[in-house]
N, C-alpha and C positions, 0 to 999 in steps of 0.2 A: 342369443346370448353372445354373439363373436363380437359385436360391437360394444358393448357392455367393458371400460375400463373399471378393474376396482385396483383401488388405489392400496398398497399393503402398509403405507407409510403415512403420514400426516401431509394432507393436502398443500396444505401452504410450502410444508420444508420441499416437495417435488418444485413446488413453481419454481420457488430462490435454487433449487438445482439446477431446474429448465434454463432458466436465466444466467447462470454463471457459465455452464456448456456453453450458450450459444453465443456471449462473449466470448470466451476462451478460443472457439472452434471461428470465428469470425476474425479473432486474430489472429490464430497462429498458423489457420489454413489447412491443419493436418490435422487429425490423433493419433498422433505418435505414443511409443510406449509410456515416456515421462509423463507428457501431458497427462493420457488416461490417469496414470498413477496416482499423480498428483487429485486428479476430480474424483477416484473412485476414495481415494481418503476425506475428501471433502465430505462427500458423502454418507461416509462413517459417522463423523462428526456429525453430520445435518439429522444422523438416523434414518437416510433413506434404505429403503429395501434394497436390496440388488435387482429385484425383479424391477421393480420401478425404476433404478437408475438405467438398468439397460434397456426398458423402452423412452426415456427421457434420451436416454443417447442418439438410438434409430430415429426419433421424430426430429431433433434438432440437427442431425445431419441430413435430413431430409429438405430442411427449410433452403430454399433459394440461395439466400444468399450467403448462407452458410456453404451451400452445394459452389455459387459465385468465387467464393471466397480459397474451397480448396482445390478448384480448377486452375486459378491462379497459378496457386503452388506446384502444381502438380507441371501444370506449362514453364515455369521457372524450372522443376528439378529437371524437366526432358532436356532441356537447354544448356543447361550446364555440364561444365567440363571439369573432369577431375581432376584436381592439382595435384602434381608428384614431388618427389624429390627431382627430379627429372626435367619438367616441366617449370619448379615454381622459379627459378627465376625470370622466363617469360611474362609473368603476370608483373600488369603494370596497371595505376589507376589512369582513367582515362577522362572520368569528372565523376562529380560527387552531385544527386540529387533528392531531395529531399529531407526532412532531419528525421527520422526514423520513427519510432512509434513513442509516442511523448505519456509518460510514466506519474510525473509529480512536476510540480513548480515551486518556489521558493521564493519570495521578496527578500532581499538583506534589508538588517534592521533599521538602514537609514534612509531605506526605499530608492536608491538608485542602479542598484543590481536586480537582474532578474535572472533565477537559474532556472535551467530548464532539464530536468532526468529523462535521460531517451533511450531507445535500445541502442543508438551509438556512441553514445557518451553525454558529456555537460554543455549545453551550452549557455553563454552567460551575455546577457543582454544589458543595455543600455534601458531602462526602464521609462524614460521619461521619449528618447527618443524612438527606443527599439532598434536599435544597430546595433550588430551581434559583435560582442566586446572579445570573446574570446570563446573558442572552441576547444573540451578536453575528450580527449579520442580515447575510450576505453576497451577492453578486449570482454568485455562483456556487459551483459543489457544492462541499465542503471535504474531503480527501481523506485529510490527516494531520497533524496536531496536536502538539505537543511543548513543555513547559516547560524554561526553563533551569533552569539548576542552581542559579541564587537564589532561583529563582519568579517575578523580579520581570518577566518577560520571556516570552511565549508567540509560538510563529514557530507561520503553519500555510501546509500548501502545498494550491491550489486546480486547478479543472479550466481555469479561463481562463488559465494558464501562467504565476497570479504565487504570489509567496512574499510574506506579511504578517507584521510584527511587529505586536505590541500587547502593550499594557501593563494586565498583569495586575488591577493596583489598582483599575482603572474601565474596563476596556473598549475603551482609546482605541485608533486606528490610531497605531502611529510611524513604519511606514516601512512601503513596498512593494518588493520586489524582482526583478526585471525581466529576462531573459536568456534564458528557458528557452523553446521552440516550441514544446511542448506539455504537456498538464496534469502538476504533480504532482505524486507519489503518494507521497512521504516525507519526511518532512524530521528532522533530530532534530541535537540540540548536541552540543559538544565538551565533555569534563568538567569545564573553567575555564570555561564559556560565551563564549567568546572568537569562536569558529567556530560555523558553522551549517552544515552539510551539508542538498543538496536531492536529491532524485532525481525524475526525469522520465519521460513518455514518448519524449521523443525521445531516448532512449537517452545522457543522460550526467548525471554527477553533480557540480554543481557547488559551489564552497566559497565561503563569504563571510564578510565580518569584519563581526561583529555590531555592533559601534561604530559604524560608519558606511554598513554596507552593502554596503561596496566587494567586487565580487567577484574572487578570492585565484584560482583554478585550476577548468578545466572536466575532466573525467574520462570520457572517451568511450570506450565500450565497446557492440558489441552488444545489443540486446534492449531493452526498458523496463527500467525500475531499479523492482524492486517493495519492496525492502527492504534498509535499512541500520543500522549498529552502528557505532559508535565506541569502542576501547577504553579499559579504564578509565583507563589513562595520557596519551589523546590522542594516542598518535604514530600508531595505526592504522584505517584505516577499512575495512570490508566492507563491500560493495555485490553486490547480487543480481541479474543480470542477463541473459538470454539463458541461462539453462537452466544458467546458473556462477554462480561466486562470485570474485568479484574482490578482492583485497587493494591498499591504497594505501598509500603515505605522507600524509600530512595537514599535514605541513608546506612539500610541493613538488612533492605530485599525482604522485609517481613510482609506477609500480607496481611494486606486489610480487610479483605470481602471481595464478595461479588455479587456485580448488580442484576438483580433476578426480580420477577420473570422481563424476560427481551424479546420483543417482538420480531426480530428475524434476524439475520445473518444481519455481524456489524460491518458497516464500513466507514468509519470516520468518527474523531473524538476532537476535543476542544473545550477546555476549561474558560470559565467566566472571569475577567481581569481579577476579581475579588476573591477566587477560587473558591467558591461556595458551591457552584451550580455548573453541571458536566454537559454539557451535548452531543447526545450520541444521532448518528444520521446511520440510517438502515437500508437493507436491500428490499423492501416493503413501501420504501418513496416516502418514509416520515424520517422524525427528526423526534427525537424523544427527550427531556430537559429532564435530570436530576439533580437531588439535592443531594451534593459530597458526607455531607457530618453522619447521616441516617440513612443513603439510598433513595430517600422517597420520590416517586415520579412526581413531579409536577406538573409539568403539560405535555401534549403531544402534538407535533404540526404534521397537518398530515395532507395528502394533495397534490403532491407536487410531483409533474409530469416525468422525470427522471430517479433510478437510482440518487442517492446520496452521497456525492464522493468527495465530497471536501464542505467546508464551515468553520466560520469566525462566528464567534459566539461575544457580543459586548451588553451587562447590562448596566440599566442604573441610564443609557441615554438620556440625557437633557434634565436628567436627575429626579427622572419620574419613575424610576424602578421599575423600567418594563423591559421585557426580555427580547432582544433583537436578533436573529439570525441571518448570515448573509451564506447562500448557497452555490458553488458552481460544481454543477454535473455535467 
């Protein structure tokens, strides 16, 4: 019987657990207290058992390169010297390698900027040539990135729980926006750039008026908000959260529904130019198409070698009415 696993949880919600650990631990090198916190909530959410998430934990800290990954760290912290008051004006940079751990990407709307969300800030590319136009150094990881719809405006949401504008043309800071408990991890405009939608960990999505900041409605629903859409009309918003999908109004934060049943953990949303038909991408390697007015699924693609972490959803191609998907994982 010792080799005999029973599972006290729903087999698939273990695997998408399995799975987000060993991302998480492959990035960050450590389980540190936050981290754990952060997975053992997850967890909550996914309805894993305890007993199953802490042998999930033990086997994916077992794995190689996960084991690779927090040797790293562990040789970087022996290395390291403590900064004081003392010491810190000693500390000098000496070069800069790498661009840090790359988060989200962005195209401006007239496709010659490319922003790039990293754990060390923005950088913002020449898109045709790729020459790095400009570099914004922030004091913490940068999670998601989004141009308005004139370009003249870039909002990004960070892990220290604020939302920035800045202004495209040079770089500058215009505003910081303030409300949220914890980091995050979405943010993107309204198709007038009027509204700026955020999504967080602390499970709610809030709205603000780009003009001045002012925040318009909070949107609270289970789970972190990993991902959201704004239809191309404005009146609807989708937010991905807690193993669902949430529909809004955008003018008064009402809900509208949610999309049920969901095949596993969300990661990625994108409305149809025509705003009919949603595309949700999952941590289960499909891509699920519903219909906005009723929910109704309409197809499911499925297959495909990677997680789902981003998609453009265009139909109506060549005015044959068939549904196109473009993926990068």
């Amino acid at each position: 019987m010792s080799g005999i696993i029973i599972n006290l949880s729903p087999p698939e919600a273990v695997e998408q657990f399995r799975e987000i650990v060993r991302f998480a631990l492959e990035r960050e090198g450590a389980l540190s207290p936050d981290l754990r916190r952060s997975l053992e909530q997850k967890a909550e959410e996914m309805r894993v058992h305890r007993v199953d998430r802490e042998r999930v934990f033990q086997e994916v800290m077992a794995l190689p390169a996960v084991q690779a990954a927090m040797a790293r760290t562990e040789s970087a912290r022996r290395k390291a010297v403590v900064i004081s008051p003392q010491n810190a004006a000693q500390v000098m940079e000496l070069a800069r390698w790498g661009k840090g751990t790359v988060k989200e990407i962005a195209l401006s709307p007239d496709g010659r900027l490319l922003a790039v969300a990293s754990s060390l800030g923005i950088y913002l590319y020449d898109a045709e040539t790729l020459r790095e136009v400009r570099f914004i150094e922030t004091d913490a990881r940068v999670n998601s990135v989004a141009f308005s719809p004139d370009g003249q405006i870039m909002a990004s949401g960070s892990a220290d729980k604020t939302v920035r504008l800045w202004r495209v043309a040079d770089g500058s800071l215009l505003r910081t926006l303030e409300g949220h408990t914890d980091g995050v991890q979405s943010v993107t405009f309204s198709p007038d750039g009027a509204i700026l939608a955020t999504g967080s960990f602390d499970h709610t999505v809030r709205l603000w008026r780009v003009a001045d900041g002012r925040p318009l409605h909070i949107l609270e629903r289970p789970g972190d908000v990993s991902s959201m859409a704004i239809s191309p009309d404005g009146q609807t918003l989708a937010s991905a959260s807690g193993g669902a999908v949430w529909l809004w109004r955008v003018s008064d934060g009402v809900s509208l529904g949610i999309l049920q049943p969901v095949p596993s953990y969300e990661n990625v949303l994108a409305f149809s130019p025509d705003g009919t038909t949603l595309a949700c991408g999952w941590f289960d390697h499909t891509v699920q198409l519903r219909r906005v007015s009723d929910h109704t699924p309409l197809r499911t693609l499925s297959a495909y070698p990677k997680n789902v972490t981003d998609a453009s959803l265009c139909v109506g191609i060549s005015g044959i009415g068939m549904p196109l998907v473009r993926f990068f994982g």
